[in-house]
Each structure stands twice: as structure tokens, then as C-alpha cells.
C-alpha positions in Angstrom: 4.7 84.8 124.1 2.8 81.2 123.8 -0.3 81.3 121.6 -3.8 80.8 121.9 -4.7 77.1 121.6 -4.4 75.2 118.2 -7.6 74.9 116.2 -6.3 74.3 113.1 -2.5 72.9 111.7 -1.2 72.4 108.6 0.9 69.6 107.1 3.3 70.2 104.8 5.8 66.8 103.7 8.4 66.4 101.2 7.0 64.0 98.3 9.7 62.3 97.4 10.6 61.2 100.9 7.9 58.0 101.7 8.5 57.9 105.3 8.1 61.6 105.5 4.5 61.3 103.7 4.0 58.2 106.2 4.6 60.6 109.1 2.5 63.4 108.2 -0.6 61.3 107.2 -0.4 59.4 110.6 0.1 62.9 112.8 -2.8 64.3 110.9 -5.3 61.6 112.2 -3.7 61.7 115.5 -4.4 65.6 115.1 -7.9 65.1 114.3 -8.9 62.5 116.5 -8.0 65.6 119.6 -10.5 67.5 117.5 -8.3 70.0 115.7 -8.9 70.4 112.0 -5.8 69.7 109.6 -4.7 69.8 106.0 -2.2 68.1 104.2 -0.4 69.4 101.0 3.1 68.5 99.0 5.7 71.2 99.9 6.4 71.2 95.8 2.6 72.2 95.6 2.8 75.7 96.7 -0.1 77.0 95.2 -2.3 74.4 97.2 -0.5 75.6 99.9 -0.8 78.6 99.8 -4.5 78.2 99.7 -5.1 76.1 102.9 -2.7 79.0 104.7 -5.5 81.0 106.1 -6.9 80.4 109.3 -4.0 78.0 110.2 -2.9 78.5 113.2 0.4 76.3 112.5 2.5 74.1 109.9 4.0 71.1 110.4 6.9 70.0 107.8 8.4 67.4 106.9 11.6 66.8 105.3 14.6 68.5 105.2 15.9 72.5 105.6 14.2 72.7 101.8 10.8 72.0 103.0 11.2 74.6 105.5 12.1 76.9 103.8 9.6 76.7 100.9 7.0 76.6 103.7 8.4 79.8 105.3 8.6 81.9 102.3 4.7 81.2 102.2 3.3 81.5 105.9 4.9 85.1 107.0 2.0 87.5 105.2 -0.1 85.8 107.4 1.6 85.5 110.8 1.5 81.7 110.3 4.2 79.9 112.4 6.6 77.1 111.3 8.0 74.2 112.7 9.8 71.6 111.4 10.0 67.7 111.5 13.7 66.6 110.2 13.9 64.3 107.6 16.9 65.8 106.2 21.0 65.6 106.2 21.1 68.8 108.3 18.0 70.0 109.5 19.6 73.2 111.3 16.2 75.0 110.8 14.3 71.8 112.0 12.9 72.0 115.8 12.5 68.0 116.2 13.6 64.8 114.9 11.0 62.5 113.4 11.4 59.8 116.0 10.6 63.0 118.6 7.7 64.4 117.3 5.3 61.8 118.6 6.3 63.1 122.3 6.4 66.7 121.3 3.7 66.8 120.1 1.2 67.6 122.8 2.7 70.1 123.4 2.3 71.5 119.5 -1.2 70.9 120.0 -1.5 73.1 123.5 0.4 75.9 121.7 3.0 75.7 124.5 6.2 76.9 122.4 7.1 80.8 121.7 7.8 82.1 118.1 11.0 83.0 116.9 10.8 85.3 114.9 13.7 85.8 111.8 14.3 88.4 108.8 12.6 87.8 105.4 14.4 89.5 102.6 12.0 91.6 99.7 13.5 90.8 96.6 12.3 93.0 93.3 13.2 92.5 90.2 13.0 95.3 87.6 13.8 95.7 83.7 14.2 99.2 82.4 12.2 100.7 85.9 9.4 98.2 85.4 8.7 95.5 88.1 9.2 91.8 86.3 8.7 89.9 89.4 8.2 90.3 93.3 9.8 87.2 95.5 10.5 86.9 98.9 13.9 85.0 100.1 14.5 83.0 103.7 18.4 82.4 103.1 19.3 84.5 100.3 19.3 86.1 96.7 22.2 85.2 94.4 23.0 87.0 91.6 25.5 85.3 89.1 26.8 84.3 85.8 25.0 81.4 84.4 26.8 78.3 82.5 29.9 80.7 81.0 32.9 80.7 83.3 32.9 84.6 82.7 32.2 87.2 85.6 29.5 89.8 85.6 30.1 93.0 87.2 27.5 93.6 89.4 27.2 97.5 90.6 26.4 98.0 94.4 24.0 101.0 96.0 22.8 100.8 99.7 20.5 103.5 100.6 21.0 104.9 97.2 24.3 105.7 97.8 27.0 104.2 94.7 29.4 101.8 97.0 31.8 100.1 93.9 31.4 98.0 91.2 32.2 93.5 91.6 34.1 91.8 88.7 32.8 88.7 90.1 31.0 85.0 90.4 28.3 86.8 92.0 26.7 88.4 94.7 25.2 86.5 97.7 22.3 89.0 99.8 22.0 87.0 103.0 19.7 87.3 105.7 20.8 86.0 109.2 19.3 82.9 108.5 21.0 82.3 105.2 24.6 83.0 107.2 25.1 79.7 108.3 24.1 78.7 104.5 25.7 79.4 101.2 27.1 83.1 102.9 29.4 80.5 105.4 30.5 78.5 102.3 31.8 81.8 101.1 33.2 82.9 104.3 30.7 85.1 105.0 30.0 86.1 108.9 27.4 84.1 111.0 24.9 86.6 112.2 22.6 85.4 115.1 19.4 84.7 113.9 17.3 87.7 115.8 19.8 90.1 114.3 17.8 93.0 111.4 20.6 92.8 109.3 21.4 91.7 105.7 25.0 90.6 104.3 26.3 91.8 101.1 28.9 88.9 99.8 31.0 88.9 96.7 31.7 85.3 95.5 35.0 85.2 93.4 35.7 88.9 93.2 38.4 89.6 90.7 39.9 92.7 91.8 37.2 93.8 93.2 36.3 95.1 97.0 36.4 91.5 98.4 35.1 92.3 102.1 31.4 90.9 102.9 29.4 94.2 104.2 27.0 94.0 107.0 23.9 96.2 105.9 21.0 97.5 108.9 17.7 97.4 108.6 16.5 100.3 106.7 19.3 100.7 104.0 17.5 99.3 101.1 19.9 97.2 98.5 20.2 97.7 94.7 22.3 95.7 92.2 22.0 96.3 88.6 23.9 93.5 86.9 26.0 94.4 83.6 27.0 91.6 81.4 27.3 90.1 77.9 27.0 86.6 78.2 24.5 85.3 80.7 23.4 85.7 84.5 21.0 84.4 86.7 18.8 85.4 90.5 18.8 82.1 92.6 15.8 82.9 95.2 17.2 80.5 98.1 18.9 77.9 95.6 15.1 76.7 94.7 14.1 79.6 91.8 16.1 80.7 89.1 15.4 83.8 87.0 16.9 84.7 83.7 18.5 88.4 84.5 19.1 90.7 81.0 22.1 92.8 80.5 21.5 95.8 83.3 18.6 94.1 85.1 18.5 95.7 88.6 18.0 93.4 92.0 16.2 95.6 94.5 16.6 94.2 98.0 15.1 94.7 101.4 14.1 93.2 104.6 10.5 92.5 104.7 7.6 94.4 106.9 6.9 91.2 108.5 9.1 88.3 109.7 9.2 84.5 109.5 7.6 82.7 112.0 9.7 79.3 114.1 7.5 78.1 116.5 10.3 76.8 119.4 10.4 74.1 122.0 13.7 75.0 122.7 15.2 77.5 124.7 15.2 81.0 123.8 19.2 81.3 123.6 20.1 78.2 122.2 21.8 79.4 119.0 25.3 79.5 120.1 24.9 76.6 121.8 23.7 73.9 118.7 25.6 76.3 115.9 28.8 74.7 115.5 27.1 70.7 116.3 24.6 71.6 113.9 26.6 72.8 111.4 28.6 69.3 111.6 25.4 66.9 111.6 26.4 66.1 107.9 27.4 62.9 107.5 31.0 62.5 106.3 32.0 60.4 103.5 33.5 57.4 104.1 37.2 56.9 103.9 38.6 54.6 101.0 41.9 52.8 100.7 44.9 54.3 99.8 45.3 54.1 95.9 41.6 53.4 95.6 
């Protein structure tokens, strides 16, 4: 479904990339000068953000798959779509290069792209039943011992049903998105990005179920974390909480979806996953000996 014309877009860069702050401040004149209001924020100011989110019809970002992503956990409550400028190493989430934006986009402006839409996981955090905080994740949740090289045993329910107990590294909850992230590294499975699933994914499990599960929408997650040293919840490797011995993780995908807005065709994930995945530069060879 294309949407209604563009009458007012966001732009959201990386600050500590200078030709990324370059590019957004000369799109947003462009923008204005074809009559279309715009805003301009740092992704790392997501308060300010946050603020300028309603009645925007669509966000720019650029930088990397960070910027994204801290853009994306923002715009879902309010049906805001996405779509990214790459300025990164990878920029798998990305929809154009920065040295293709300038042709694409016209077509931005004219709202001619469809909306992909992907899973957003639900992530609360409670202490003795009460809520300590609320988050929302667009790769994954990682529960895990902090600084000591010392597992945490981490106990599993999925639609309140008891499944086993991890001796582990920690736990990786993974949305389809986050399966081509941190969930790969671990050997996770790639789910296609349209897919309502979550993945359940022991890291390090010391005799312990080591399988990754595949969980459907609907089957709510819980994770109370037991421990007597010190463990952590990474919300998409950019927010860490300090957990407490028998802290639960309560996990679920949520009521509304983040937004891609695509140039792209509509089944082109297959097609870019294995090249994308290999964009990284690799490091130069040395010498023998050296």
C-alpha cells in the first residue's frame, strides 16, 4: 500500500559521523524548498525525537544499522515509517546508499514506496512482581552475566508453561530482524523478516538444552534470572540494565509493528541476505610472521 503524499519528514543523522550531518542538513532544504515541512534531530537525542514524532509522516536516517534502529524503537506507537540512508559498515536495514539518495529521493517525497512492516519485541522488566522498567527491542533482548566469567542460570516459561533451566552466558530473545544479528553470531536461525515469531537462544550453555527455540506469536516469554555475582539486559546492544538476583524478563511481540518504508521489491530478502550479510569489509592481510 503507497501512502498519502508527504507533508512532513523527519531527519534523523548520526552526530559523530560529519558527512552524515552534512547530508541530512542539505536534504532538509532540498525538502523544504518542494514545500514539505522537516525537522532535524541527533539520533543520540531521543527525547527531542521523540517530540518532533507526531505528525511526521516519515524519517530519514542517517548513519549506520544503529541509527536505525534507535529511530525504529521510537516511530512504531505512532505508525511512523522508517527509511534509512547508509553511512555504516553494513547497513542491512538501510534502503539506500548516501550517494543514492539524491535520485531516490523524489520518489520519498511522492510517498511512492510500500511499508514493510517487521516484529517489535515488548520487553518488561519486573522485581519482586513490580514493573522497574518498560522497553521495547528491534533486534533483541540479552540477558547475561556482566564482567565475571561465571554463568547465570536463567529459567525459561513460554505461555506460562516451565520449559528448563540455562547454565549459561546468556539468553538472546530475537525478533526476525535481530536473526541476521547477534542470534546468527550465535548460530541462531535466520527467520524472514515478515515472519511473527521470536527466537529463544542460549549463548554458552553449560549442560544445558542447547537448541535455539522458535516461539509464535501469542506465547508470551518469561525469564527470571538467578545468580550471585552479576547480570545484565542489553536492549539491542545500545541499553544496559543492572538485573538483581531473580529479576524476571517478561517478553512479547508488540501490538504494533515497525515501520520500513521500501523502494525495493517486496521479495527481496533472500535475494540481498547472504551479499548483505558480507558487505563488511575484511581486514587486510599482513605478512607472514608479522
Amino acid at each position: 500500500m503507497v501512502a498519502a503524499q508527504a507533508k512532513r519528514i523527519g531527519l534523523v543523522y548520526q552526530p559523530r559521523k560529519p558527512e552524515a550531518v552534512e547530508l541530512a542538513a542539505a536534504l532538509s532544504q532540498r525538502i523544504r524548498a518542494a514545500g514539505i515541512e522537516t525537522w532535524t534531530e541527533s539520533a543520540w537525542e531521543e527525547a527531542a525525537v521523540s517530540a518532533s514524532l507526531p505528525g511526521t509522516d516519515l524519517v530519514l536516517t542517517f548513519g549506520g544499522d544503529g541509527t536505525i534502529i534507535r529511530t525504529l524503537r521510537l516511530a512504531p506507537p505512532l505508525g511512523v515509517a522508517v527509511a534509512g540512508v547508509n553511512f555504516g559498515k553494513l547497513g542491512f536495514l538501510a534502503e539506500v546508499e548516501a550517494d543514492e539518495v539524491a535520485a531516490a529521493l523524489p520518489r520519498l517525497l511522492a510517498a511512492d514506496y510500500w511499508c514493510e512492516e517487521r516484529t517489535l519485541l515488548a520487553i518488561t522488566h519486573r522485581r519482586a512482581g513490580a514493573v522497574v522498567g518498560e522497553y521495547l527491542a528491534v533486534n533483541e533482548a540479552l540477558i547475561s552475566r556482566g564482567r565475571a566469567n561465571r554463568v547465570v542460570r536463567l529459567q525459561l516459561w513460554i505461555h506460562g508453561e516451565y520449559v528448563t533451566t540455562y547454565a549459561a552466558d546468556g539468553l538472546i530473545l530475537a525478533t526476525p530482524t535481530g536473526s541476521t544479528g547477534s542470534n546468527l553470531a550465535n548460530l541462531g536461525p535466520v527467520l524472514p523478516p515478515d515472519m511473527r515469531a521470536l527466537i529463544v537462544s542460549p549463548v554458552l550453555p553449560f549442560v544445558s538444552f542447547p537448541n535455539p527455540l522458535i516461539v509464535p506469536e501469542g506465547a508470551p516469554l518469561r525469564v527470571r534470572a538467578v545468580f550471585d555475582h552479576e547480570a545484565v539486559l542489553a536492549i539491542d546492544g545500545q541499553r544496559t540494565i543492572a538485573l538483581q538476583n531473580e529479576d524476571v524478563v517478561e517478553a512479547t511481540i508488540a501490538p504494533y509493528p515497525c515501520l520500513l518504508a521500501r523502494l525495493r521489491g517486496r521479495h527481496y530478502f533472500y535475494r540481498v541476505l547472504v551479499p548483505g550479510l558480507q558487505r563488511a569489509p575484511l581486514l587486510p592481510s599482513t605478512p607472514e610472521g608479522g
